[in-house]
ZADO-115238 format. One line per field, with one value per atom (N, C-alpha, C): atom name; chain; residue number from 1; x, y, z. Coordinates in steps of 0.1 Angstrom, whole numbers. Atoms other than C-alpha are relative to their C-alpha. Example, Ala and Ser with C-alpha at 12.3 -4.5 7.8 and 13.67 -1.06 7.14 Angstrom:
ZADO-115238
site: [N,CA,C,N,CA,C]
unit: [A,A,A,A,A,A]
pos: [1,1,1,2,2,2]
px: [9,123,9,-9,137,-8]
py: [-12,-45,12,-11,-11,11]
pz: [0,78,0,0,71,8]
***
This chain:
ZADO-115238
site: [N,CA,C,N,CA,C,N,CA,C,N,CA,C,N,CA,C,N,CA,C,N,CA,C,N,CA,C,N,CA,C,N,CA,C,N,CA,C,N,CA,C,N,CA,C,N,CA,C,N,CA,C,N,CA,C,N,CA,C,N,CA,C,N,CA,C,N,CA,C,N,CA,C,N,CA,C,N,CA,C,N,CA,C,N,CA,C,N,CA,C,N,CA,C,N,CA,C,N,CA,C,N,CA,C,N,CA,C,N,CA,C,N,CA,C,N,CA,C,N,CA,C,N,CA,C,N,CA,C,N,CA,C,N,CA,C,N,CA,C,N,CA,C,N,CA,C,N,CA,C,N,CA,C,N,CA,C,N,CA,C,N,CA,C,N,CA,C,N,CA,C,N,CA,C,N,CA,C,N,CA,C,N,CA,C,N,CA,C,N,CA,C,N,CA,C,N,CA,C,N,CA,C,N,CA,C,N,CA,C,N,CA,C,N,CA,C,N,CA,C,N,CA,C,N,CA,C,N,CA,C,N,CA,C,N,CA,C,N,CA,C,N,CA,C,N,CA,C,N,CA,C,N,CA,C,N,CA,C,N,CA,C,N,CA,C,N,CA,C,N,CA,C,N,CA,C,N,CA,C,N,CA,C,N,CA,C,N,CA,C,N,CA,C,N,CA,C,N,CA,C,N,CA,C,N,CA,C,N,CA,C,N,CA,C,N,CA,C,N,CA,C,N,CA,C,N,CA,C,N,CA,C,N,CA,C,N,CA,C,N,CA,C,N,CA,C,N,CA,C,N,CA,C,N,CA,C,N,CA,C,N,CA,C,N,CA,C,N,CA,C,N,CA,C,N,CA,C,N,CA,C,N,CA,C,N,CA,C,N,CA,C,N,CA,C,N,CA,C,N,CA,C,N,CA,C,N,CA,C,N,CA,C,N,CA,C,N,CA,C,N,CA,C,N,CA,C,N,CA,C,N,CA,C,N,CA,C,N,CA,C,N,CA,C,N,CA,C,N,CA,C,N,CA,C,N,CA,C,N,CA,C,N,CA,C,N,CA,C,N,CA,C,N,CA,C,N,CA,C,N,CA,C,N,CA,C,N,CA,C,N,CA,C,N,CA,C,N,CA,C,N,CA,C,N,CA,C,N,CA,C,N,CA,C,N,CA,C,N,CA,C,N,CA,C,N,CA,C,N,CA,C,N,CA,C,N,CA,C,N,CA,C,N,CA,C,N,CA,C,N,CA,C,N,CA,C,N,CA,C,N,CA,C,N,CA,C,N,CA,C,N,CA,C,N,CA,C,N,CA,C,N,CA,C,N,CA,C,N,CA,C,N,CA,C,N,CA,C,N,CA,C,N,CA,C,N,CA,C,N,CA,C,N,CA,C,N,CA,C,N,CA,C,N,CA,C,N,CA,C,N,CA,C,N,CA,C,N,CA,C,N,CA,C,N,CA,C,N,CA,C,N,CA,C,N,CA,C,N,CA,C,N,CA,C,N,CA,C,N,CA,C,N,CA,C,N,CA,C,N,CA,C,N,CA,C,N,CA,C,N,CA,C,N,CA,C,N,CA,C,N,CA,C,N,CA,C,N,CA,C,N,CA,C,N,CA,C,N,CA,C,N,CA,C,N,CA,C,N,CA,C,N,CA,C,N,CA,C,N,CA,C,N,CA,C,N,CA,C,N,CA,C,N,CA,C,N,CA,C,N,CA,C,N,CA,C,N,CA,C,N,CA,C,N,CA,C,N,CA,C,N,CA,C,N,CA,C,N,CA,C,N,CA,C,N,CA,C,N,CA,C,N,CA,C,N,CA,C,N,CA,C,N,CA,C,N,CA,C,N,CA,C,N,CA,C,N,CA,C,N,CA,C,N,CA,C,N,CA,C,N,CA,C,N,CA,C,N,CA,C,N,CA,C,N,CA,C,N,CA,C,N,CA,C,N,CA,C,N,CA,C,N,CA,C,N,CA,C,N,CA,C,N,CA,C,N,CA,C,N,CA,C,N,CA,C,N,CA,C,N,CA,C,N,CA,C,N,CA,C,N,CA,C,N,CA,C,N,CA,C,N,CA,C,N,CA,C,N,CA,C,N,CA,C,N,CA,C,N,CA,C,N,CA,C,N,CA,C,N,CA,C,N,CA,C,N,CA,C,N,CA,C,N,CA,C,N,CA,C,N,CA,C,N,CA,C,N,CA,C,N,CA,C,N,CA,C,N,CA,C,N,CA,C,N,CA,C,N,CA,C,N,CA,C,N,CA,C,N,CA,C,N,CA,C,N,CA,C,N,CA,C,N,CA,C,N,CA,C,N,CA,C,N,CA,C,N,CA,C,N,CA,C,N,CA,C,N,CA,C,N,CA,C]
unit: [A,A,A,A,A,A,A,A,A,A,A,A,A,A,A,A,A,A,A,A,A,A,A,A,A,A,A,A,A,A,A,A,A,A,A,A,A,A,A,A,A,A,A,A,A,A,A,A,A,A,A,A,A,A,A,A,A,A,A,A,A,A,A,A,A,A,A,A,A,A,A,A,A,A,A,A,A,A,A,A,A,A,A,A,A,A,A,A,A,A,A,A,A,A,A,A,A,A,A,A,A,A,A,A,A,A,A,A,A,A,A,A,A,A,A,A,A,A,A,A,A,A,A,A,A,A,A,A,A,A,A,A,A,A,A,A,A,A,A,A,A,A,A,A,A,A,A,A,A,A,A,A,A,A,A,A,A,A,A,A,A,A,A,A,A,A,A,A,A,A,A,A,A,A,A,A,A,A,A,A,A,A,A,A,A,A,A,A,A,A,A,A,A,A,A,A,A,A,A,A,A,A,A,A,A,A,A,A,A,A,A,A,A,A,A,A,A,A,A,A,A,A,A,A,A,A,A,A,A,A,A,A,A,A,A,A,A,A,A,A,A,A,A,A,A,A,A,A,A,A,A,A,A,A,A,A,A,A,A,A,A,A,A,A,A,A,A,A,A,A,A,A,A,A,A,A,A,A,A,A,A,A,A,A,A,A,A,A,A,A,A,A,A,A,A,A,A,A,A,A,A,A,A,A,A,A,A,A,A,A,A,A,A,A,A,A,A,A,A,A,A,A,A,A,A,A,A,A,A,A,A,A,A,A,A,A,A,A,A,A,A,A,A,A,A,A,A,A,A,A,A,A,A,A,A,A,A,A,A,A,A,A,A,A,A,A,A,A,A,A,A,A,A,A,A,A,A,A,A,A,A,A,A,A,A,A,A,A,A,A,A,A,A,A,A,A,A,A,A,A,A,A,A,A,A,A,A,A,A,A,A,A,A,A,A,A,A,A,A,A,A,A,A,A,A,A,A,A,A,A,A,A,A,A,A,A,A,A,A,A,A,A,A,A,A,A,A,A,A,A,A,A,A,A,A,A,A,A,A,A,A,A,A,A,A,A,A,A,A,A,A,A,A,A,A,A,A,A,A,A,A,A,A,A,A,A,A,A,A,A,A,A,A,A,A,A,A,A,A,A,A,A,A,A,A,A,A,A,A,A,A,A,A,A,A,A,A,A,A,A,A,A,A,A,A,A,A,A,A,A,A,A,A,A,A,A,A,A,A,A,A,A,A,A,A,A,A,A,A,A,A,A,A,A,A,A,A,A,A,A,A,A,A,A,A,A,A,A,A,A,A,A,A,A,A,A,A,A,A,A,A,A,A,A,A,A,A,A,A,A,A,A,A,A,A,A,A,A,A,A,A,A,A,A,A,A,A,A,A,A,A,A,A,A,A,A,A,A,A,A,A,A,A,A,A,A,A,A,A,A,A,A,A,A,A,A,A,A,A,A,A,A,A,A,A,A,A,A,A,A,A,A,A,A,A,A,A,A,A,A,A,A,A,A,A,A,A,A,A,A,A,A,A,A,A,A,A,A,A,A,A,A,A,A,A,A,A,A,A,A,A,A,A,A,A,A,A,A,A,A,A,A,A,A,A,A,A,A,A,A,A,A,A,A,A,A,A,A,A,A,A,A,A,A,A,A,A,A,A,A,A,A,A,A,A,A,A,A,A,A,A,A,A,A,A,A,A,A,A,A,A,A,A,A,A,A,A,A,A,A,A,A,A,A,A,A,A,A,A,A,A,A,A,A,A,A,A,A,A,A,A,A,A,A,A,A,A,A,A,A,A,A,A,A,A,A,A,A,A,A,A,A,A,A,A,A,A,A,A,A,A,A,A,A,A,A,A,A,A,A,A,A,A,A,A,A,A,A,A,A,A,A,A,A,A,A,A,A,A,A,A,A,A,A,A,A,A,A,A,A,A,A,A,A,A,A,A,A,A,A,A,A,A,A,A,A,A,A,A,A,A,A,A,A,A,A,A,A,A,A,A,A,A,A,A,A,A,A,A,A,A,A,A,A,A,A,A,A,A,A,A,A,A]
pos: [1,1,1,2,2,2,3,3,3,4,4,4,5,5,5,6,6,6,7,7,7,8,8,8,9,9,9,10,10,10,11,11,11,12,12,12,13,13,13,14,14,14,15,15,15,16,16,16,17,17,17,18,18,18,19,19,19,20,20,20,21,21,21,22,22,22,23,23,23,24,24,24,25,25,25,26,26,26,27,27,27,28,28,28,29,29,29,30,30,30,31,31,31,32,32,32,33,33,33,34,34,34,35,35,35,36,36,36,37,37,37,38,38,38,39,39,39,40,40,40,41,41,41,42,42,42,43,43,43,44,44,44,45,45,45,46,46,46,47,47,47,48,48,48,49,49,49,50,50,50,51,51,51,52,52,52,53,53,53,54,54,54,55,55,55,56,56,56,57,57,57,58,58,58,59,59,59,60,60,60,61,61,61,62,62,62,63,63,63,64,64,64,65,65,65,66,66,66,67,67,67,68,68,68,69,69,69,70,70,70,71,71,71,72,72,72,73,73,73,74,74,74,75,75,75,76,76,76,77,77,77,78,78,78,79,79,79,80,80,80,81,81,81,82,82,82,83,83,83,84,84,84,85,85,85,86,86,86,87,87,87,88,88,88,89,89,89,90,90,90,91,91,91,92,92,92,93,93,93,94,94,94,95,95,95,96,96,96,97,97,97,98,98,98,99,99,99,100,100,100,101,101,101,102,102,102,103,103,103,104,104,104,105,105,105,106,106,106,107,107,107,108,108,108,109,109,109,110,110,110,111,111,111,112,112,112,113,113,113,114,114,114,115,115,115,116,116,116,117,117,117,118,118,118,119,119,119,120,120,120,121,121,121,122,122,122,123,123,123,124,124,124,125,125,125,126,126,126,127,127,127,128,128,128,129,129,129,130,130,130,131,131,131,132,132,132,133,133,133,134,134,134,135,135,135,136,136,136,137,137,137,138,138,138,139,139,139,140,140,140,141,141,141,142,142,142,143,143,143,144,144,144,145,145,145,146,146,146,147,147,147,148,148,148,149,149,149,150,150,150,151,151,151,152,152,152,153,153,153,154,154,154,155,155,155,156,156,156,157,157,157,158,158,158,159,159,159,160,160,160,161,161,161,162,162,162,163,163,163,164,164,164,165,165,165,166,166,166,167,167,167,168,168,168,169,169,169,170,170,170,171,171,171,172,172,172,173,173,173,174,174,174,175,175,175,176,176,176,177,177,177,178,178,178,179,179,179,180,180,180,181,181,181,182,182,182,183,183,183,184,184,184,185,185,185,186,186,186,187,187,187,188,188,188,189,189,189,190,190,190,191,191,191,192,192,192,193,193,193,194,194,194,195,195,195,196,196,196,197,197,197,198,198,198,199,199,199,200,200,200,201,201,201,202,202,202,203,203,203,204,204,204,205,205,205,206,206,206,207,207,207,208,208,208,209,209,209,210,210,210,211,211,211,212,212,212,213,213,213,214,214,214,215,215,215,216,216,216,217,217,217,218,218,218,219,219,219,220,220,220,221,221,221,222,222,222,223,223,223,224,224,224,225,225,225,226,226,226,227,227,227,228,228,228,229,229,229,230,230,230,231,231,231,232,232,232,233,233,233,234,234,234,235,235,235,236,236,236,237,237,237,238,238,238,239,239,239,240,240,240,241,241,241,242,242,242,243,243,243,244,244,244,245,245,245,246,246,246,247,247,247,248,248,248,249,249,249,250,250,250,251,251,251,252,252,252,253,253,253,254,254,254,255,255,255,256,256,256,257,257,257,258,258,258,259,259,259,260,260,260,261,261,261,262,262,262,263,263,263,264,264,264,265,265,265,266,266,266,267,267,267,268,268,268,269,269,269,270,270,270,271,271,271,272,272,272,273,273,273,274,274,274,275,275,275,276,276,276,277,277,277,278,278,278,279,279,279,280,280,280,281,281,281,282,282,282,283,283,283,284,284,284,285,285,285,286,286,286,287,287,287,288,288,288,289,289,289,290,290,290,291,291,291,292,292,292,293,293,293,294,294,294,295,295,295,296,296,296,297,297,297,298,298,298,299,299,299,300,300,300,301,301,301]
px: [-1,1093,10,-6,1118,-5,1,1113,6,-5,1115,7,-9,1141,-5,-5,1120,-10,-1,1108,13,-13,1144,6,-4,1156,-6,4,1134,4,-6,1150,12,-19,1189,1,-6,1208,-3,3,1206,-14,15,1168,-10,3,1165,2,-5,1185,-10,8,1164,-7,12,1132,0,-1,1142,1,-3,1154,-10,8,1122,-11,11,1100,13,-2,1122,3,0,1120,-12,8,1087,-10,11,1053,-16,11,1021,-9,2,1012,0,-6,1028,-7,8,1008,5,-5,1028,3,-1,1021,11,-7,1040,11,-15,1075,7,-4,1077,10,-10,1095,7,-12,1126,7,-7,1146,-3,8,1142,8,-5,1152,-3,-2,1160,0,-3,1164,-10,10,1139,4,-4,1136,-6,7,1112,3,4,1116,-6,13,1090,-6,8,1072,-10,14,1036,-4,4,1027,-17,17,990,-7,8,961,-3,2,955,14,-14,978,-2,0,993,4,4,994,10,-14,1027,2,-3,1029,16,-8,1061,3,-2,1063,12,-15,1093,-1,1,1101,3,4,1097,-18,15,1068,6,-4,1072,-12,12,1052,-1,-3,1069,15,-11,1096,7,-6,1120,7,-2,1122,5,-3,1137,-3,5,1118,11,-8,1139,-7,-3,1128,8,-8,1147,-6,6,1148,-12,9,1128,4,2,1120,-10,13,1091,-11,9,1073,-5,4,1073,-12,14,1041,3,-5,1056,-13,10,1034,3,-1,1032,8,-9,1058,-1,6,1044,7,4,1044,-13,3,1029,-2,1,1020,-10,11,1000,-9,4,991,-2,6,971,-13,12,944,-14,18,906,-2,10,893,16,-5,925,4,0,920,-2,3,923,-18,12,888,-1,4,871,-8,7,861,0,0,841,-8,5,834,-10,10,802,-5,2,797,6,-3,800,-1,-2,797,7,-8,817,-4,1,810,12,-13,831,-4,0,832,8,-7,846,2,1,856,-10,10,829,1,-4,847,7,-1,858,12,-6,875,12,-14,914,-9,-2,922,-9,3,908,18,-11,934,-5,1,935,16,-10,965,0,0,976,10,-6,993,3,-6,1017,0,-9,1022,6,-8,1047,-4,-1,1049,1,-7,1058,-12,7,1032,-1,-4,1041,9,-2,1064,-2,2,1043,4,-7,1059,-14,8,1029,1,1,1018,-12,11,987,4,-1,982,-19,20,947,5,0,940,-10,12,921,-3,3,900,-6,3,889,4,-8,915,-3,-2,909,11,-7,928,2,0,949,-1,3,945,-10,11,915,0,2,911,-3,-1,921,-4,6,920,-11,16,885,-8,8,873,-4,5,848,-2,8,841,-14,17,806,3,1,819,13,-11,845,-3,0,846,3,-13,862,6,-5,869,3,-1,884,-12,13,854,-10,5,835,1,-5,858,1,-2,861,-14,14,825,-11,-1,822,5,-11,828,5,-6,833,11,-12,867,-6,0,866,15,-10,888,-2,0,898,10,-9,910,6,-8,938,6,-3,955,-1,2,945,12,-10,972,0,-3,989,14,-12,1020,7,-11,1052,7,-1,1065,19,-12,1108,10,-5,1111,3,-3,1129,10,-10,1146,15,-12,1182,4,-7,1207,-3,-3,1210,-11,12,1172,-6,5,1164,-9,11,1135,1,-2,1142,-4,7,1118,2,-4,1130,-18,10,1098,-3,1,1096,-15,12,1062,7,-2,1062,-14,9,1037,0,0,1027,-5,3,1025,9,-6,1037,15,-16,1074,9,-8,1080,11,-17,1114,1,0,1102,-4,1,1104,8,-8,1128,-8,10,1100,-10,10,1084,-3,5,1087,-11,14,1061,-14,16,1034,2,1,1046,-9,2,1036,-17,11,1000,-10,5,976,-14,14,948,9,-10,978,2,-4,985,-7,9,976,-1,3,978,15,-11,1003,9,0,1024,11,-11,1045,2,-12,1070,5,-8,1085,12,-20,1126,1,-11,1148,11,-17,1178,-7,5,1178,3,1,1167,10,-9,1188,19,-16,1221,4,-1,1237,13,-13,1266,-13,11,1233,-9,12,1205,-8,15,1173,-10,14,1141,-9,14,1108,-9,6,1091,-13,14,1056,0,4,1036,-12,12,1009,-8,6,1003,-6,4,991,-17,11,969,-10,6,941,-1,3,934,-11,12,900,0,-2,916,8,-6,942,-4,6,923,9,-11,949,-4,4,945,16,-12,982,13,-8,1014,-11,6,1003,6,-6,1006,7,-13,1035,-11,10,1020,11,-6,1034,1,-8,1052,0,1,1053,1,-1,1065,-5,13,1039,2,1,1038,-8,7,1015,7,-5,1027,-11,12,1010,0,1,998,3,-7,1007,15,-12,1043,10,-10,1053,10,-7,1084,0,-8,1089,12,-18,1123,3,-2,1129,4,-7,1141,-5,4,1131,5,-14,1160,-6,8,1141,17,-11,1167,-1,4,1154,-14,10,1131,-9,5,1105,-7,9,1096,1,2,1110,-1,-2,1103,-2,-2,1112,-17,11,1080,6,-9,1086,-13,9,1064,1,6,1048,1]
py: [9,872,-11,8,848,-16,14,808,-5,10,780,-11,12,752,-6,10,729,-1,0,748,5,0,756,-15,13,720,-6,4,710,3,-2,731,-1,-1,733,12,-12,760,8,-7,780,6,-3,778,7,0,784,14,-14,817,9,-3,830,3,-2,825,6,-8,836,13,-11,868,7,-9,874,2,-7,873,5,-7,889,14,-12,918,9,-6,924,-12,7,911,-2,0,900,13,-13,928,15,-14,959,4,-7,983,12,-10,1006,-2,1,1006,11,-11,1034,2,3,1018,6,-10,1051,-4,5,1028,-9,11,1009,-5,4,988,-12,13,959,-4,3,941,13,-14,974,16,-14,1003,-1,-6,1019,15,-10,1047,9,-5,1070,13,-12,1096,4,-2,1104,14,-12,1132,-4,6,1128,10,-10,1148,-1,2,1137,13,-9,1159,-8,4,1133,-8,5,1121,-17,17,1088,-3,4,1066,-14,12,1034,-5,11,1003,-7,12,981,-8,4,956,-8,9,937,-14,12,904,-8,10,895,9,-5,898,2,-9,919,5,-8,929,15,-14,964,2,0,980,16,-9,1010,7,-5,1031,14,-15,1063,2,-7,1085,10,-11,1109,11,-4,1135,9,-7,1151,11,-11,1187,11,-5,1202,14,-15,1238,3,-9,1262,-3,-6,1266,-19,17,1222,-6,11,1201,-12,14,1169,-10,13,1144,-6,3,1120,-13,17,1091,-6,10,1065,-12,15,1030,-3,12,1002,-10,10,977,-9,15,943,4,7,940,-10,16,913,-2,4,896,8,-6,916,-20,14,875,-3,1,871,8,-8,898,-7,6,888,1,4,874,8,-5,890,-7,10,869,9,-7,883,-4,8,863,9,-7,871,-14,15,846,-8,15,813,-2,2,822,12,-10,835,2,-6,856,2,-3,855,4,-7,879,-4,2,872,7,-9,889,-1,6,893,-1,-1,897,-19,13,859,-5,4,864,5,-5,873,15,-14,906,13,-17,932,-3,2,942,9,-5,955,3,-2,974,15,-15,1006,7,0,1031,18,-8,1059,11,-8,1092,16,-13,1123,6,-12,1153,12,-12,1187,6,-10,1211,11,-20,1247,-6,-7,1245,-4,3,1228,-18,17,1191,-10,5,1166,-13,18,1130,-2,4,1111,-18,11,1078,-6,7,1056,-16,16,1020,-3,4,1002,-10,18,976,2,9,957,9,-10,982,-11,5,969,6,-10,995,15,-12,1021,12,-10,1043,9,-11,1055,11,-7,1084,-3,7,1077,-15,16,1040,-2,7,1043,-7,-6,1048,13,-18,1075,1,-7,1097,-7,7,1080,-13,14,1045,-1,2,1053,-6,7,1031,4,-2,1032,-11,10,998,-18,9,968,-12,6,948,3,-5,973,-1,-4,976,-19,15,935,-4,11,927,15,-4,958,-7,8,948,12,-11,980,6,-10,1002,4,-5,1013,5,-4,1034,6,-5,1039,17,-11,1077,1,0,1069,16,-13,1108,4,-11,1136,1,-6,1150,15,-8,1168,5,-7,1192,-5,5,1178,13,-15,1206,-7,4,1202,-10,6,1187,9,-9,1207,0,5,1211,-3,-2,1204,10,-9,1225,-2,3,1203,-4,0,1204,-16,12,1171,2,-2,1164,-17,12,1133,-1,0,1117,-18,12,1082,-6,3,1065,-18,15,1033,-1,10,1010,-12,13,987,-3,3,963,3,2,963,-13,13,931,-2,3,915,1,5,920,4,0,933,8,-13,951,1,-5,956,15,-12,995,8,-5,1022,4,2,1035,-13,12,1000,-2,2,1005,6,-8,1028,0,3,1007,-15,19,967,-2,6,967,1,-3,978,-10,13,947,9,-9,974,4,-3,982,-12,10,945,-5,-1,942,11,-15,977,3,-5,995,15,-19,1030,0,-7,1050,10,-12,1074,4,-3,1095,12,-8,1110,4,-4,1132,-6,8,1110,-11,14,1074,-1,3,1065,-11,16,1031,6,-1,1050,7,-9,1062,10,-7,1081,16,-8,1108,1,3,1122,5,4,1114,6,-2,1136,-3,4,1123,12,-10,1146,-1,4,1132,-16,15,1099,-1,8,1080,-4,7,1070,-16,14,1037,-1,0,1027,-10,9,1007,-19,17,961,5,-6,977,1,-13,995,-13,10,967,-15,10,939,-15,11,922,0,-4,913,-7,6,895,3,-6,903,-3,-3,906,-15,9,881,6,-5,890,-1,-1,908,7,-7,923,15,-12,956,8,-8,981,15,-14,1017,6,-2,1038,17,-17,1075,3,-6,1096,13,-13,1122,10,-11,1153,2,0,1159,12,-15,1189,0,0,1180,-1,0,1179,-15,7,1157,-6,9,1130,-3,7,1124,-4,1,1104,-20,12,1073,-5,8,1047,-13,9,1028,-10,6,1002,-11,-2,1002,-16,11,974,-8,9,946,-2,4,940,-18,11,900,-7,5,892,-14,17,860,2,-2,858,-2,-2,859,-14,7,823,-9,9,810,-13,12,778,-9]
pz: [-12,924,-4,5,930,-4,3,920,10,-13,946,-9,1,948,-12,11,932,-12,17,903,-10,4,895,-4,2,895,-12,10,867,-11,11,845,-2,-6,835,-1,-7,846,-6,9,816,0,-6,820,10,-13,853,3,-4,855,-10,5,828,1,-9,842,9,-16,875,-3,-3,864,-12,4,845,10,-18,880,10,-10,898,-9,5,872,0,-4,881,6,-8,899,-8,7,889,8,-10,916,-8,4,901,-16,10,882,-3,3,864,-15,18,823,-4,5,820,-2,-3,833,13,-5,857,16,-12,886,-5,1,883,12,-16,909,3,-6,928,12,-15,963,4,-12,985,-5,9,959,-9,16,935,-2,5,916,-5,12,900,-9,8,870,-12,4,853,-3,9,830,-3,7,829,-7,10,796,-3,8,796,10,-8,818,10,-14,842,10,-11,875,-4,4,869,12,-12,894,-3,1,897,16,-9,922,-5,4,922,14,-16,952,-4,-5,966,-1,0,965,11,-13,1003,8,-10,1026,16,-10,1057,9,-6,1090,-1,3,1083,-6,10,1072,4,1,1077,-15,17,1041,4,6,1034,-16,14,1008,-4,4,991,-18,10,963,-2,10,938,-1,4,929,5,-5,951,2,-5,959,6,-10,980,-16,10,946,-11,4,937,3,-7,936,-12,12,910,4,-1,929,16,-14,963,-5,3,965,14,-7,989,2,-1,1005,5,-7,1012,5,-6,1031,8,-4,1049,-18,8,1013,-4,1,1005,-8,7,980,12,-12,998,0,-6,1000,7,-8,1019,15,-13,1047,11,-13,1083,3,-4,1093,16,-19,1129,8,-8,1158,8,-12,1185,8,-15,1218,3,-9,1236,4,-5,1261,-6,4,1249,-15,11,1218,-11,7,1188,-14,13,1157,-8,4,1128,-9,12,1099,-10,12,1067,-15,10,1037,-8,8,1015,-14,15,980,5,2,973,-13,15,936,5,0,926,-6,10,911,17,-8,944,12,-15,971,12,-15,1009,4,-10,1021,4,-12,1045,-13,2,1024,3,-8,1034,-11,10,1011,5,-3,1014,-12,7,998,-4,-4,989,-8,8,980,1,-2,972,15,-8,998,18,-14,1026,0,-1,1035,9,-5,1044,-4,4,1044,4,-8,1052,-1,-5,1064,-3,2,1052,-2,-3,1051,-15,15,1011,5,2,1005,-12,8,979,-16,8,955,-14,10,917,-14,11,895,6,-3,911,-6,6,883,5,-4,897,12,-9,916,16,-14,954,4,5,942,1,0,935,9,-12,972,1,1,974,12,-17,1006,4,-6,1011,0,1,1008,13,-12,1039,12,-17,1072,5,-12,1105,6,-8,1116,-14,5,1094,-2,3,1100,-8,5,1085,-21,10,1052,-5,1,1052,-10,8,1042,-15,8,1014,-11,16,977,-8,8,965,5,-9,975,7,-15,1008,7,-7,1030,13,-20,1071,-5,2,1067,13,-11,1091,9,-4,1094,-14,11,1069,-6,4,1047,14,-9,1080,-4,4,1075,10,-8,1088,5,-6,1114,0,1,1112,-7,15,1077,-11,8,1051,-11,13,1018,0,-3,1019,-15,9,1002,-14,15,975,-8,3,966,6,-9,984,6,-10,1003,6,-2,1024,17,-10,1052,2,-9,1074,3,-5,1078,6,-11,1104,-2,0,1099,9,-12,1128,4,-9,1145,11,-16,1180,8,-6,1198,14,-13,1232,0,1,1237,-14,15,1200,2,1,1191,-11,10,1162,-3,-3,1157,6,-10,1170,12,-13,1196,4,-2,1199,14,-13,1238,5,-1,1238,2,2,1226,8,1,1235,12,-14,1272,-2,1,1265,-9,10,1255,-8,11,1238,-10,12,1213,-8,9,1204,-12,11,1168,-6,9,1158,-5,14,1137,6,-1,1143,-10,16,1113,10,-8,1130,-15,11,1108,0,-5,1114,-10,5,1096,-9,3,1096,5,-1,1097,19,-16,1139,1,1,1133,3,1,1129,12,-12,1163,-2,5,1144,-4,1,1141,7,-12,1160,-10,5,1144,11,-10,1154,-8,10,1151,-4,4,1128,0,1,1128,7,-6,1143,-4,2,1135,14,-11,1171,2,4,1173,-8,10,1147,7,-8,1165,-2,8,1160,-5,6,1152,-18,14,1122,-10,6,1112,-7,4,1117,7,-9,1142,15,-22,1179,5,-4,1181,-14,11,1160,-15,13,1122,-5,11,1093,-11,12,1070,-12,13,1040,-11,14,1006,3,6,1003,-7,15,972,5,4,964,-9,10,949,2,0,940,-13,9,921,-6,5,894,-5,8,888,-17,13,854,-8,2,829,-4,3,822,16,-14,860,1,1,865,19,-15,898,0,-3,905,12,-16,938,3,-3,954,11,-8,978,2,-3,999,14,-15,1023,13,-3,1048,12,-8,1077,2,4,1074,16,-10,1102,-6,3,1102,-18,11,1067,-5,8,1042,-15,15,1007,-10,4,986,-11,3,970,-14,5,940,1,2,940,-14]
***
């Protein structure tokens, strides 16, 4: 992360650049012992040989906070007969005792929920993964809470500890997960020539009036949408009009229920995350976050 004005000023220059370009070399966030992601601002990178028996598992987040984000995934080397691993984002990351609170009027009076973890060290965010297996091209879409060490197996949310509604997942202290969409096959996604596998993926809010999102007209006019979330996911980049972009998959709108919003969102943390299969299988792939929805530099104190 970068350093504010005025803990730069304290030091001299010399000092100052130093420091700075040791947080913005990585995050206290980013969980990757292994090194297996590189990059920073708008570009990352992963290649990676995981020679042990179990899948490893690498975070690296950005150094702004964002309501969403338009990324292009890209792997390497791909064929019909590839299973390397799932290369991901994320996002509305945020501390679990920082999750949006739920108020709910009845009559005259209002109920408010609150997180019920309190300490540092858990997290809460939505996260996105692609992938090629044998051949078939999918992704799923889910929602964490109270994430302590992604190493664990589907970050250490089990099937019996699953929700459906943010309120639900808010007052758990153990991981918890909204199974937003299944791993579903992408129908008119495919390898390119040059072994590539590369999928455009728009995360946008929905709120009054937003234009945040290439289909954002779809959802804005509708006040049961405001608060919720949708992931579209194109071919080609939707943004460029020198190309025609089709949407290969949707999320549909994700519900406030599920997010935990009733009016635009609060800008949350970021991060590109992929799991490598184990066995000697190699990840090779890249992650170019191409347009910012709602950005602010992420600025320590």
């Amino acid at each position: 992360m970068k350093l504010s004005k005025k803990v730069i000023a304290a030091f001299s220059a010399a000092a100052a650049l130093a420091l700075a370009g040791t947080f913005v070399s990585c995050s206290e966030d980013d969980d990757d012992p292994e090194g297996a992601i590189s990059g920073s601002g708008s570009n990352y990178t992963v290649n990676y040989t995981n020679s042990t028996d179990t899948i490893y598992r690498a975070t690296n987040t950005t150094t702004f906070k964002h309501e969403g984000e338009l990324v292009k995934i890209t792997i390497n080397n791909q064929t019909t007969s590839s299973h390397d691993g799932v290369m991901g984002f994320l996002w509305d990351l945020r501390q679990s005792k920082s999750a949006a609170v739920v108020e709910e009027v009845n009559g005259t009076t209002t109920a408010t929920t609150k997180p019920a973890i309190t300490d540092d060290g858990y997290q809460n965010f939505f996260a996105l993964g692609f992938q090629n297996n044998q051949g078939t091209i999918r992704y799923y879409i889910s929602k964490y809470f109270n994430v302590s060490n992604i190493q664990d197996d589907n970050f250490g949310a089990k099937k019996a500890n699953n929700v459906n509604t943010h309120k639900e997942g808010i007052v758990k202290t153990d991981p918890a997960e909204i199974v937003v969409k299944e791993w579903t096959t992408i129908e008119g996604l495919s390898i390119a020539g040059d072994k590539t596998l590369t999928v455009w993926a728009d995360i946008y809010p929905v709120f009054e009036k937003s234009t945040y999102g290439t289909d954002c007209g779809t959802y804005n006019t509708d006040e049961a949408n405001f608060g919720g979330y949708v992931v579209d996911l194109y071919d080609k980049d939707p943004t460029d009009s020198s190309v025609t972009a089709k949407k290969v998959a949707t999320s549909g709108i994700i519900k406030p229920e599920v997010t935990g919003y009733s009016k635009e969102p609060e800008q949350g943390t970021l991060a590109v995350y992929c799991n490598v299969q184990n066995g000697g299988k190699t990840l090779d792939g890249a992650w170019e976050l191409k347009k910012d929805y709602a950005a602010d530099e992420v600025v320590e104190e």
